[in-house]
Steps between C-alpha positions, in 0.01 A plus 500: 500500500683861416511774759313845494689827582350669727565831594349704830513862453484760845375822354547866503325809358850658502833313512757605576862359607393555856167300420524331215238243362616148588454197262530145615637279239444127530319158360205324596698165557239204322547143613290219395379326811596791767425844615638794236738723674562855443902548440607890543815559300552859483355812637550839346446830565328736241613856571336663209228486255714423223659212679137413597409480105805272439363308746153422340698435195622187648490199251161248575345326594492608841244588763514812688331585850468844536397715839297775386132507351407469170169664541278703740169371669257532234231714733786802495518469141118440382426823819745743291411364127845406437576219203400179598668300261852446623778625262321833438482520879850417543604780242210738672639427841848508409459876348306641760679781732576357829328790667181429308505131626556592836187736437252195423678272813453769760128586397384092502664487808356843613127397437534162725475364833821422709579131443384503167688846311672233250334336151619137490613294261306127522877329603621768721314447846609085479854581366505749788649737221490911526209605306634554152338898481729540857724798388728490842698272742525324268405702190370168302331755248817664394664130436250426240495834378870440451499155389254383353486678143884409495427134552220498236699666186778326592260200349454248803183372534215528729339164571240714705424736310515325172760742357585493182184410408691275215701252779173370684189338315136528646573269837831707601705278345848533373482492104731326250628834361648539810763271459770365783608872572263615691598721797197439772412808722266424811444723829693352782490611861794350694353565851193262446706225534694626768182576687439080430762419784595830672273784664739726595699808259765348314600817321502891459570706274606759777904399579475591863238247499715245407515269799624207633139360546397533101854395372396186731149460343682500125723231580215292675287575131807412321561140713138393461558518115760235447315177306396327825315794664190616484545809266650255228293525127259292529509160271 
C-alpha cells in the first residue's frame, strides 16, 4: 500500500520571522493488517507570503490540514446579503476593508444577548473551535481573510466546498480529470484532538505564557500518538 503526505499547517494572518506559519511535513504510514501511522519528517517555518505560495506549490498528491476557516456561518452571510456561493464569497470577503468587516462583527454581536453575541458555524461548538466571524484573540476572521483566496488560486481543491467545480462530480467525488496530483485542502483544528486526552492549556501564543505546565501537556499529546496509543490513525 503507498503512503500519503500529509502536511499540518499552523496559521497566521501575518507572518512574520517572529511568527511565522508552521507546516508539518510527513506520511500517513499504510500497512496492510495494522494501524496507519502518521510519520513527521520535517517542519518548516514560512516567514512570508511568498515562501507561503512556494509552499502550496508543492508537488501532489498530498493532503493538507489547514487551521483557519474556509467560510463564515451562513446566518452572518444570508443577514448582510453577502454571496452565498463560495468562490465569489471568498473573493468578496477577501477584498473587503478590514474596518468594514469589523463593522458587520461588532453590530451582530451588538444586537444580541450575552452568551450568544457570536454566529456559528454547524462544526464549531463540537470542534470547540473560535467562531470563524471571531475577529480577536484569536482573530480567526483575519486568517481566512488572509488565506483562503491564496489557497484557492493556488489550485488545491476543496472537497467541501466542491471547488473547482470541474474536480468533484454530483456526489462530492473526486473526478478523473483530476489525476494523481491532486493537492487536498481540509480545515484542521489541532486542539480538538488535544482536548481528546488533555483538559488543560497546552499552548499560547503569549511567550510569557509559555510554561512549564503546557510544554508538559505537548509532550503528554505527543506520547499518546506513537502507533500503540490511543491518538494513533485509526485502521
Amino acid at each position: 500500500m503507498s503512503d500519503a503526505r500529509v502536511f499540518g499547517v499552523d496559521f497566521s494572518s501575518a507572518p512574520s520571522t517572529r511568527k511565522p506559519i508552521t507546516v508539518a511535513d510527513g506520511r500517513l504510514l499504510r500497512r496492510s493488517g495494522s494501524r496507519a501511522v502518521y510519520a513527521l519528517d520535517a517542519v518548516y517555518l514560512v516567514p512570508n507570503w511568498d515562501v507561503f505560495q512556494i509552499f502550496l506549490s508543492t508537488q501532489g498528491p498530498w493532503v493538507g490540514g489547514f487551521d483557519l476557516p474556509f467560510g463564515q456561518p451562513r446566518a452572518l452571510i444570508e443577514h448582510y446579503g453577502w454571496p452565498t456561493d463560495w468562490s465569489t464569497f471568498v473573493d468578496f470577503f477577501s477584498d473587503a476593508p478590514r474596518e468594514q468587516l469589523r463593522s458587520a462583527f461588532k453590530a451582530w454581536c451588538d444586537a444580541r444577548p450575552v452568551g450568544d453575541k457570536f454566529a456559528w458555524r454547524a462544526a464549531d461548538r463540537p470542534a470547540g473551535s473560535s467562531p470563524a466571524m471571531r475577529w480577536t484573540n484569536p482573530p480567526v476572521a483575519w486568517m481566512m481573510q488572509a488565506g483562503v483566496r491564496r489557497m484557492r488560486d493556488a489550485d488545491l481543491l476543496f472537497p467541501a466546498h466542491r471547488s473547482p467545480s470541474w474536480a468533484f462530480d454530483d456526489a462530492g467525488r473526486l473526478t478523473a480529470n483530476v489525476g494523481g496530483q491532486a493537492r487536498i485542502a481540509l480545515e484542521a483544528y489541532p486542539a480538538f484532538t488535544a482536548r481528546q486526552v488533555i483538559r488543560s492549556s497546552y499552548k499560547s501564543d503569549d511567550p510569557s505564557k509559555h510554561t512549564p505546565e503546557r510544554f508538559a501537556a505537548r509532550r503528554v499529546t505527543a506520547r499518546l500518538m506513537v502507533p500503540s496509543g490511543p491518538l494513533a490513525w485509526p485502521r
